[in-house]
PAZAPA-4460 file (N, C-alpha, C; in steps of 0.05 Angstrom, whole numbers, plus 32768, in hexadecimal, padded with zeros to 4 digits):
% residues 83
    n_x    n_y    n_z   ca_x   ca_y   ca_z    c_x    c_y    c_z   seq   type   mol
   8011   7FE8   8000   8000   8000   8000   8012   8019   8000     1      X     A
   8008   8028   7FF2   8015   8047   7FF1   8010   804C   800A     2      X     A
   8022   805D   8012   8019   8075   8027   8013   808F   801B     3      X     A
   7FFB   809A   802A   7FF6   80B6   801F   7FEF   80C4   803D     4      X     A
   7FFA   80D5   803D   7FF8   80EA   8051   7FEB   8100   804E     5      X     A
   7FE0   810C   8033   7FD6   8123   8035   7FCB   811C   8014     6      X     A
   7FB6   8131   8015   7F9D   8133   7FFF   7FB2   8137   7FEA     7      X     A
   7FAB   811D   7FD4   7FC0   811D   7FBD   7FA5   811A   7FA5     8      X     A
   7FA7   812B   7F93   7FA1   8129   7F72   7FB0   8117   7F61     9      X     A
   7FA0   8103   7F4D   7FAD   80F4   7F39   7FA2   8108   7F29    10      X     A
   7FB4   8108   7F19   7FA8   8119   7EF7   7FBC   810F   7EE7    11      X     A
   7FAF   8113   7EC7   7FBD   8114   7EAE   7FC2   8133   7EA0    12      X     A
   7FD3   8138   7E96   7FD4   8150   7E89   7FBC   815D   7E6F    13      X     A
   7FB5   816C   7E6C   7FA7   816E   7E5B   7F81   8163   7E67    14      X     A
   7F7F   8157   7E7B   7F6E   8145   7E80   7F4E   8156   7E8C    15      X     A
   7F41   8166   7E74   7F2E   8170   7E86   7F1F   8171   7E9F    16      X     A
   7F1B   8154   7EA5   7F0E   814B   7EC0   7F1B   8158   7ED7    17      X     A
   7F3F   8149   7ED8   7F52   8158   7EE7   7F50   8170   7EEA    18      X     A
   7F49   8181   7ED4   7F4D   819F   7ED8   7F33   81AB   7EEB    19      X     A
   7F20   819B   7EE0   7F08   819B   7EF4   7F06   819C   7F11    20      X     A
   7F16   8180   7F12   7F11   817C   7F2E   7F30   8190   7F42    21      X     A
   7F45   819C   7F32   7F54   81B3   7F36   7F41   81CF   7F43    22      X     A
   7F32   81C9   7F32   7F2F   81E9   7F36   7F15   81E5   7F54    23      X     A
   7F05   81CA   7F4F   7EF6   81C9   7F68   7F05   81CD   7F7E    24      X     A
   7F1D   81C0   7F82   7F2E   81C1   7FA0   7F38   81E2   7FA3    25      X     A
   7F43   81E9   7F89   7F4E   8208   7F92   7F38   8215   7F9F    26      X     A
   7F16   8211   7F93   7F04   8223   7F93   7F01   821F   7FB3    27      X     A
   7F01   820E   7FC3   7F00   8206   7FE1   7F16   820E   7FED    28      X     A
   7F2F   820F   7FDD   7F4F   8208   7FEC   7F4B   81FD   7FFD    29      X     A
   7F51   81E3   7FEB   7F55   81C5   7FFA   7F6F   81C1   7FF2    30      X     A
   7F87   81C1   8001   7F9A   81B7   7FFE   7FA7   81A2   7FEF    31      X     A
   7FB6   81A2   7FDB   7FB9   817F   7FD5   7FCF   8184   7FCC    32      X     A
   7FD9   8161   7FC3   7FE9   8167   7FAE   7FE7   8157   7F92    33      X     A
   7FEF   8162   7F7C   7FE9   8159   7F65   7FFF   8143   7F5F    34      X     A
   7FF0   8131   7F57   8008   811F   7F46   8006   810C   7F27    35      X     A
   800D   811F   7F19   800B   811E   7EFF   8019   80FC   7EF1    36      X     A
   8008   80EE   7EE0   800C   80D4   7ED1   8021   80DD   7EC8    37      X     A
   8024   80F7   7EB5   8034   80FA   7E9D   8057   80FF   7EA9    38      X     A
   8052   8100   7ECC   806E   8109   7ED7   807C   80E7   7EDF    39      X     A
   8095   80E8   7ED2   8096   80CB   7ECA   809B   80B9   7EE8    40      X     A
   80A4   80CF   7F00   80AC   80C7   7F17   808A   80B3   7F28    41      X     A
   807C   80C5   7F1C   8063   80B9   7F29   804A   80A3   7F17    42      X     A
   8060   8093   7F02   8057   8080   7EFD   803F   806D   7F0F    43      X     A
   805F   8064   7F1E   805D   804D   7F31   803C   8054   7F3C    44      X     A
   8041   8064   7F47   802D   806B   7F58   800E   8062   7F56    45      X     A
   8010   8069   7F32   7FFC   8066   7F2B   7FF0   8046   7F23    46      X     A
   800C   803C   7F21   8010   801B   7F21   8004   8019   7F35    47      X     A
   800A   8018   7F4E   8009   800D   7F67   7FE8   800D   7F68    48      X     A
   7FDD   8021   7F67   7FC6   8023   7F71   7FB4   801C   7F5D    49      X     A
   7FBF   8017   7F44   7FA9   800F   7F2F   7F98   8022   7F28    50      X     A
   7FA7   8039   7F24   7F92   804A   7F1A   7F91   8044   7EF9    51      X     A
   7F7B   804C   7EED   7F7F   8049   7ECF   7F6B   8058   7EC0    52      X     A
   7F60   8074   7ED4   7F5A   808C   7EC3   7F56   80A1   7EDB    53      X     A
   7F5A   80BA   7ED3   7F5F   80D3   7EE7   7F41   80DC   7EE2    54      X     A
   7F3E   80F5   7EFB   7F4B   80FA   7F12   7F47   80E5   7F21    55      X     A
   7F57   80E4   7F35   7F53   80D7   7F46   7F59   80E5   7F64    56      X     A
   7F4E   80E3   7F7C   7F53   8100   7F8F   7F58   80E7   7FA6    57      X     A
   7F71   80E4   7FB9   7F76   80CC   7FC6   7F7B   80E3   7FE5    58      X     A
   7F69   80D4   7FF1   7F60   80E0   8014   7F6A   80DA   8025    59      X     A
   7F80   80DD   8037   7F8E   80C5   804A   7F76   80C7   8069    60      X     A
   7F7A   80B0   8064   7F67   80AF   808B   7F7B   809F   8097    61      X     A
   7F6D   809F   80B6   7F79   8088   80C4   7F8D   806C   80BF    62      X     A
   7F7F   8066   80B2   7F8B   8047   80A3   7F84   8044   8084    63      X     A
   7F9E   8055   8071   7F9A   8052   8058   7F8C   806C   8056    64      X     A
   7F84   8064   803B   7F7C   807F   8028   7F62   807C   8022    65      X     A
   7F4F   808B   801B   7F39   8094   8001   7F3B   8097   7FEB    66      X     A
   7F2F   807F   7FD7   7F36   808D   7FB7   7F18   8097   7FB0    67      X     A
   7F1C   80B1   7FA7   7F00   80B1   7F9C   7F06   80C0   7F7A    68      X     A
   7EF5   80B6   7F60   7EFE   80B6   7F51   7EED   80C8   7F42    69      X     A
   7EF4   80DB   7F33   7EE7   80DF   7F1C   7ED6   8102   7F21    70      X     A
   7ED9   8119   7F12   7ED4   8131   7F28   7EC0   8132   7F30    71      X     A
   7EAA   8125   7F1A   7E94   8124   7F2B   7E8D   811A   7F47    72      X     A
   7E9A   80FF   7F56   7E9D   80FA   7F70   7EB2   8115   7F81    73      X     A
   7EC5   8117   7F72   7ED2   8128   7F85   7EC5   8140   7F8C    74      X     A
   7EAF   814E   7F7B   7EAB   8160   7F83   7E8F   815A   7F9E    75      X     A
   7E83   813F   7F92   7E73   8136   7FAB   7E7E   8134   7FC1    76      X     A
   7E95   8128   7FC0   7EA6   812E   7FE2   7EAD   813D   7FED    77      X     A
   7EBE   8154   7FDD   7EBF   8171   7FDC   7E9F   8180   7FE7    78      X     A
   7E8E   817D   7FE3   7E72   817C   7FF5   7E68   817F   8017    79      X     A
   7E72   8163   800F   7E6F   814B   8026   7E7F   8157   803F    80      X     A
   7E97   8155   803A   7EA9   8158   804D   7EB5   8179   804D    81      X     A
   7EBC   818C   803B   7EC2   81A1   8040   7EA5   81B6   803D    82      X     A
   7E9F   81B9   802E   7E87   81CE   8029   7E72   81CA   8045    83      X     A
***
């Protein structure tokens, strides 16, 4: 299992959705961090977890993470939990 410590963004470059779900977190300033497919260092990452389409918005709790996928969910959580 990855470790994630703090509100991380999957995105692709160019990737409308991504940009979507970008601009929902700025619009709250929700902290995160981005980590781009196209940056070659963060392949793996995306290995590991099996991602195999963006966004993807990964939540750390207690034990492990939150994946929630796709902007339309993220901005439902974005909801939920900050608004």
């Amino acid at each position: 299992m990855i470790e994630i410590n703090e509100i991380s963004l999957l995105t692709l470059t160019n990737c409308p959705h991504c940009h979507t779900a970008k601009i929902l977190l700025d619009k709250y300033k929700i902290k995160y961090r981005e980590i781009n497919f196209d940056n070659e260092e963060n392949k793996e990452i995306f290995q590991k977890l099996k991602i195999n389409h963006v966004p993807y918005l990964l939540v750390p709790k207690s034990e492990g993470y939150d994946l929630i996928d796709g902007d339309i969910n993220i901005n439902n959580w974005v909801k939920k939990h900050i608004v």
